[in-house]
C-alpha positions in Angstrom: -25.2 3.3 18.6 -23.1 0.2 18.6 -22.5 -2.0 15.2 -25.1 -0.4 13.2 -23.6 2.8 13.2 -20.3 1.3 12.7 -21.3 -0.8 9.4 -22.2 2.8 8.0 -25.9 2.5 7.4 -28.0 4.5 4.2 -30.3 5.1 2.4 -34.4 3.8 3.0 -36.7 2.7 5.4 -33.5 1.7 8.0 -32.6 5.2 8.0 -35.8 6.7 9.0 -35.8 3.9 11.5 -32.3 4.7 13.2 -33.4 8.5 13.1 -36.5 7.9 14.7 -34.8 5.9 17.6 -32.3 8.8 18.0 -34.7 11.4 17.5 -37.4 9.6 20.2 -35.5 7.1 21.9 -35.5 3.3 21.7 -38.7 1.7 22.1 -39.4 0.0 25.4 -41.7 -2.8 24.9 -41.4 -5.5 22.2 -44.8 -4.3 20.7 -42.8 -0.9 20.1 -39.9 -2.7 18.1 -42.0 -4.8 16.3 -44.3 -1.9 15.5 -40.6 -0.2 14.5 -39.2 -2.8 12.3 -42.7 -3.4 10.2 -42.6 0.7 9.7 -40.0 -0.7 7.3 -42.5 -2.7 4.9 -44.9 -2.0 2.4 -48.7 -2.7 3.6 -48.8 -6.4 3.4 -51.0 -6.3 0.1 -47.9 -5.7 -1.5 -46.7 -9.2 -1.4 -43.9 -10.0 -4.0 -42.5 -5.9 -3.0 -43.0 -6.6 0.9 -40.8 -10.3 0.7 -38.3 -8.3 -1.2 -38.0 -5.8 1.6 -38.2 -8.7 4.3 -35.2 -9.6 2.7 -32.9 -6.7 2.7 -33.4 -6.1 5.9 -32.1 -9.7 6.8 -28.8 -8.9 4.4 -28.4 -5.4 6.1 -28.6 -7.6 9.6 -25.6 -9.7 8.7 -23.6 -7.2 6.8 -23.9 -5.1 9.9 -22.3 -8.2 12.1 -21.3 -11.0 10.1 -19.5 -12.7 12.8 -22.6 -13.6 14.8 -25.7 -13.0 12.9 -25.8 -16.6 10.7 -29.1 -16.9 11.2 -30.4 -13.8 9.9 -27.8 -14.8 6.6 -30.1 -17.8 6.2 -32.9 -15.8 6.5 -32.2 -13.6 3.7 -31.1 -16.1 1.3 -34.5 -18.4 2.0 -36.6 -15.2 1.8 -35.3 -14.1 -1.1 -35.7 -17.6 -3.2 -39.7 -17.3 -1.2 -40.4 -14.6 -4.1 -40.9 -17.3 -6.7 -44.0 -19.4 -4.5 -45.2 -16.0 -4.3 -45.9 -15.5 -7.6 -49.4 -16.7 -7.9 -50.4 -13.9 -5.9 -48.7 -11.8 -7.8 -50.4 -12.9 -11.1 -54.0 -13.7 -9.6 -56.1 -10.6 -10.2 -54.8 -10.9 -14.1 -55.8 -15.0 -14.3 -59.5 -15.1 -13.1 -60.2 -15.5 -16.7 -58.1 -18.7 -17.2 -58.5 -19.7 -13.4 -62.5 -20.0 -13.9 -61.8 -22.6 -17.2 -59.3 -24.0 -15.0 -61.3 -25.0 -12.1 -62.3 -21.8 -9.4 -62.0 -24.2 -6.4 -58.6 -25.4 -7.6 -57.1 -22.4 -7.9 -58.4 -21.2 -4.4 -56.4 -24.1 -2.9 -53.8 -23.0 -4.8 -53.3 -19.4 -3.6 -54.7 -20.1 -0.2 -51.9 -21.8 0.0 -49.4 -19.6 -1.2 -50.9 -17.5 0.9 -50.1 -19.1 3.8 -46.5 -19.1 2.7 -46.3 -15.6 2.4 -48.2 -15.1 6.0 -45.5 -17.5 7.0 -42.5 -15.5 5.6 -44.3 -12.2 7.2 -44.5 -14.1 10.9 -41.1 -14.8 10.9 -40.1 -11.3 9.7 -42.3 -9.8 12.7 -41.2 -12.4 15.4 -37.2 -12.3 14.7 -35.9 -9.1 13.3 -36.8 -6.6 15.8 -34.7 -8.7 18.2 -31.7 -8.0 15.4 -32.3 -4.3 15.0 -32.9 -3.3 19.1 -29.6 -5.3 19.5 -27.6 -3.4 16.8 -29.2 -0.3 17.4 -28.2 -0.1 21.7 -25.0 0.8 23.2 -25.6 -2.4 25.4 -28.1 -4.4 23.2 -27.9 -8.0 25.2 -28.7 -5.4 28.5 -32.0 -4.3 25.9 -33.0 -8.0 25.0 -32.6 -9.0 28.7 -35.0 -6.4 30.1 -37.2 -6.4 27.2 -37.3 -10.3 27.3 -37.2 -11.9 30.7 -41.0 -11.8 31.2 -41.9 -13.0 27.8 -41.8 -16.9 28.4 -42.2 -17.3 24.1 -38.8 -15.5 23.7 -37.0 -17.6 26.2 -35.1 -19.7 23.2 -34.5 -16.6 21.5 -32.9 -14.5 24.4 -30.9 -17.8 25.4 -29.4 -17.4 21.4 -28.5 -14.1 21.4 -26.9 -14.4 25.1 -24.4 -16.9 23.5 -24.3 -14.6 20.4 -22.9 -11.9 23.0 -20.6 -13.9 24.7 -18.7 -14.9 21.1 -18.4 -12.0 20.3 -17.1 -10.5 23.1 -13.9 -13.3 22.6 -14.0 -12.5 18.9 -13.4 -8.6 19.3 -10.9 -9.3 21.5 -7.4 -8.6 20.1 -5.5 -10.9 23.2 -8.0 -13.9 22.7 -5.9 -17.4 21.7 -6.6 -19.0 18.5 -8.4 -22.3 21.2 -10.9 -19.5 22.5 -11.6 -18.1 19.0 -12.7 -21.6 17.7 -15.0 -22.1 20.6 -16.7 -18.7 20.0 -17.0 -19.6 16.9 -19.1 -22.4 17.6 -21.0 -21.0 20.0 -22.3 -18.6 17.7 -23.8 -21.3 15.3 -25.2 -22.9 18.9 -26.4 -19.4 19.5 -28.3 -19.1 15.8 -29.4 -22.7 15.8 -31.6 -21.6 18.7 -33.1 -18.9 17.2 -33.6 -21.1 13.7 -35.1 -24.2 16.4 -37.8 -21.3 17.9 -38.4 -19.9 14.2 -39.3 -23.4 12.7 -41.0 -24.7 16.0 -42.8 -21.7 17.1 -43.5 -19.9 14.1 -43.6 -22.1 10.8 -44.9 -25.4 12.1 -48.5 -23.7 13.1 -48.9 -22.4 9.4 -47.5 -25.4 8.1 -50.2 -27.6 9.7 -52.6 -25.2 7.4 -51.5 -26.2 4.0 -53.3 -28.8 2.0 -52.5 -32.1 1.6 -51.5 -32.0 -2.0 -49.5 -28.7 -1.5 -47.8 -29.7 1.0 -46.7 -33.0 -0.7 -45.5 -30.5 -3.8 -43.5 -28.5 -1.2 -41.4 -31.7 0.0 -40.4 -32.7 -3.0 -39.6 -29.3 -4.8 -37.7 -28.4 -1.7 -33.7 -27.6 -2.2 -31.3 -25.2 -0.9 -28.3 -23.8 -2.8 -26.1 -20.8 -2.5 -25.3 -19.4 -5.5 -21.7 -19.8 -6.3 -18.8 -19.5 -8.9 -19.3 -22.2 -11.8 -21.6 -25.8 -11.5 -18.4 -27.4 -9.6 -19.2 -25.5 -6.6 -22.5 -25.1 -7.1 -23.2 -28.8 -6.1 -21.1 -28.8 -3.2 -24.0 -26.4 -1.9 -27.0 -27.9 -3.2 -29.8 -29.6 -0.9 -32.8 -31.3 -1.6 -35.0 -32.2 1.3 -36.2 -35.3 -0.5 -32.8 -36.9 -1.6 -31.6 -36.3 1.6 -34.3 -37.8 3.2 -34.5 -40.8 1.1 -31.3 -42.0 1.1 -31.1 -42.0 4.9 -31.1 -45.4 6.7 -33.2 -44.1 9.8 -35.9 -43.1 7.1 -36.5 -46.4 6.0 -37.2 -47.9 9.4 -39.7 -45.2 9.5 -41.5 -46.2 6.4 -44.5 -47.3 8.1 -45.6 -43.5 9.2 -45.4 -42.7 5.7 -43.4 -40.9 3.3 -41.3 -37.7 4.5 -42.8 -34.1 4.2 -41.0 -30.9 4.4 -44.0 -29.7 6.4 -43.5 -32.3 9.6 -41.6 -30.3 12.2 -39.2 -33.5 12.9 -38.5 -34.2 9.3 -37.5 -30.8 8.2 -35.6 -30.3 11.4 -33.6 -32.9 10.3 -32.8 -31.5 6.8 -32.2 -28.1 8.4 -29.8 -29.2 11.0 -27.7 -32.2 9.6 -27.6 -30.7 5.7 -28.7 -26.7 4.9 -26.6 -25.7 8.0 -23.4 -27.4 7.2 -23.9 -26.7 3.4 -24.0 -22.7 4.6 -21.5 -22.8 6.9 -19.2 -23.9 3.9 -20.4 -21.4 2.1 -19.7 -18.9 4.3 -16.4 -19.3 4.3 -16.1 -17.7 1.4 -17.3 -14.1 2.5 -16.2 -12.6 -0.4 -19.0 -14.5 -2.4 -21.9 -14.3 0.3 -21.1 -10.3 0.6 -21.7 -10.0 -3.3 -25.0 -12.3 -3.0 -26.5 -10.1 0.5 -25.5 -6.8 -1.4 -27.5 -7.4 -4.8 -30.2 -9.0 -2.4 -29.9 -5.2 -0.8 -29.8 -3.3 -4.3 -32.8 -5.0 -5.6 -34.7 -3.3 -2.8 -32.8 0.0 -3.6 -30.7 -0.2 -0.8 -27.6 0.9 -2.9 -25.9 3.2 -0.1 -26.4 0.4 2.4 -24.7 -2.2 0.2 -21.9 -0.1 -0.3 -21.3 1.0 3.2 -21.7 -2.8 4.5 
């Protein structure tokens, strides 16, 4: 094995994973790495434990190769604050009581929303992290994603990423490449993950999106910020992101007015926020590695992962 045995994996479901690929070989069909990576999880039931596990795996995917794997860095960090929406479904079965005086119907929408969030969260999980594990877990893992994904037209953003993903990284393991060529890998990596983050919110979130109700959906716009969590409130701002101020205060926003207000769960608008403010905002955060390692490694040791924390 490549990176992942390098990072040192331990302990948990990523274990039995890597010594079931070594023990029958790597799967050779997506549907066998998909079935792989969600031999990880909890049954889906489990909702608030399964998100935390959805999670760690996306921290033990960039600790394992930091360099290239932004996206799956994001993922982890947007999971992990995806626990708190979850909570309704957490605390349903103890609330019919109140929920009945409350209104039955209202509470339905409620959690049939949240539960779309959390089928949401689970799609992405199932549609982009195999890719991540059959590429850290090959001796040649772009040769893997290239056989495995030529005849899959769906996949076709997704293999394009990780080809560029590959490429960088060849340059940045390269001892002899010039500062010039190190910057341009650089950003051809974030090219690279911005088309895998493009095919997650096209392909996977707008469908489910479409599903929530009106009212939710108008709840989720405006309670929707980023931030990384940082040293002190002085830094903390330079990270922060709310899809609604940011929307607002742009000048192309008023000239579209007439359509209506902006909402986190049109594919345009979000896009926007995603790629001109949460991006950037990461990519400054990143920059202090010392801080995001600490954040991915308690996102790891809140699932138990302990021995992979350390070893990353």
């Amino acid at each position: 094995m490549s990176t992942a045995s390098e990072a040192g994996l331990g302990g948990g479901r990523l274990l039995v994973a890597l010594d079931r690929i070594q023990e029958q070989g790597a799967p050779r069909t997506v549907a066998g790495w998909k079935a792989l990576a969600q031999g990880l999880l909890v049954e889906e039931c489990c909702a608030v434990h399964r998100n935390r596990e959805i999670s760690s795996c996306y921290a033990w995917a960039y600790l394992a190769l930091p360099a290239c794997f932004k996206w799956a860095g994001m993922a982890a960090i947007a999971s992990h604050h995806v626990r708190v929406a979850l909570l309704p479904l957490h605390l349903h079965p103890g609330l019919r009581g109140s929920a009945r005086r409350q209104g039955p119907g209202r509470w339905r929408v409620l959690t049939g929303d949240v539960d779309t969030l959390r089928a949401t969260n689970n799609a992405i999980f199932d549609d982009l992290f195999w890719v991540h594990l059959a590429y850290l877990t090959s001796q040649d893992g772009i040769t893997l994603l290239r056989a495995l994904l030529r005849d899959e037209p769906r996949y076709a953003p997704v293999l394009a990423g990780f080809e560029a993903l590959d490429q960088a990284r060849q340059v940045l393991e390269d001892a002899t490449a010039s500062p010039a060529a190190r910057g341009r890998a650089r950003e051809l990596v974030w090219r690279g993950n911005l088309l895998l983050l493009e095919h997650e919110q096209r392909v996977v979130v707008q469908p489910r999106f479409d599903r929530l109700s009106g009212r939710y959906a108008w709840a989720v716009s405006v309670g929707s910020a980023t931030t990384f969590e940082t040293r002190g409130p002085c830094q903390a701002i330079d990270y922060f992101t709310s899809f609604y101020l940011y929307t607002l205060v742009r000048a192309d926003q008023r000239a579209s007015g007439a359509r209506g207000w902006p909402r986190i769960t049109d594919y345009d608008d979000r896009w926007r926020w995603l790629a001109s403010s949460v991006v950037p905002r990461f990519r400054r955060f990143e920059a202090e590695p010392q801080v995001i390692g600490a954040i991915l490694r308690r996102i790891l040791d809140e699932d138990g992962h302990r021995d992979t924390a350390r070893a990353a």
